[in-house]
N, C-alpha and C positions, 0 to 999 in steps of 0.2 A: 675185824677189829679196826681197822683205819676209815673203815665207812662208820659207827661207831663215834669213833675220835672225832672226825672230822665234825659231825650233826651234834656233838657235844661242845663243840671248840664252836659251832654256828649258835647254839643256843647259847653261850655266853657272850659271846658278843655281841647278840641282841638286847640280852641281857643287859652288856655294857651301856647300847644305847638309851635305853628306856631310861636307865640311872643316869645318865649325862642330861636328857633332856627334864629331869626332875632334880635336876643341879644337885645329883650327890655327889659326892670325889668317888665312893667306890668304884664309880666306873672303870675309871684309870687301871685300877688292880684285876680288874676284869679283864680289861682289854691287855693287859699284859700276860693275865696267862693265856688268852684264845690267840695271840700271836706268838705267842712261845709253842705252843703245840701246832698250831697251824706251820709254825719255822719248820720243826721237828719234821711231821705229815709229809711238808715239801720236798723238804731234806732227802728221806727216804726214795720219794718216787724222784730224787733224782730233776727235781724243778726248780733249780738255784738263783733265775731271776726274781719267783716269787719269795724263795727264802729272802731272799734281800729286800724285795718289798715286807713282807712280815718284820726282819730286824728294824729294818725304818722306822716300821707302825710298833714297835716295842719301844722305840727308843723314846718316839712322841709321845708315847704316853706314859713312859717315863719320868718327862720333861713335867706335862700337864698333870702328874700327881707330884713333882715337885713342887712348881708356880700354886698347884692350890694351898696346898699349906702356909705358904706365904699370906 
């Protein structure tokens, strides 16, 4: 199941890219759930520096689905 997760949480964040570089905002929304399960994934195996790079990469793009709406 976390092999799974993981190759789902990677297709959407490729996903995300594609849609950045074709300047839609969804991106933003993508890339905040492929870092939120990616957090989670982390979390589990126990890898808490990348959980915190994940939260980081949640929060940026948090930011940058704020700033688009503006």
């Amino acid at each position: 199941m976390v092999e799974i997760l993981g190759a789902v949480c990677s297709v959407i964040a490729v996903a995300g890219v594609v849609l950045n570089n074709r300047k839609v905002a969804a991106c933003f929304y993508l890339w905040i759930i492929s870092n939120m399960i990616s957090a989670g994934l982390h979390a589990e195996a126990g890898m808490y520096s990348l959980v915190i790079r994940d939260l980081i990469f949640c929060a940026l793009a948090v930011e940058g689905a704020i700033k688009w709406r503006k």
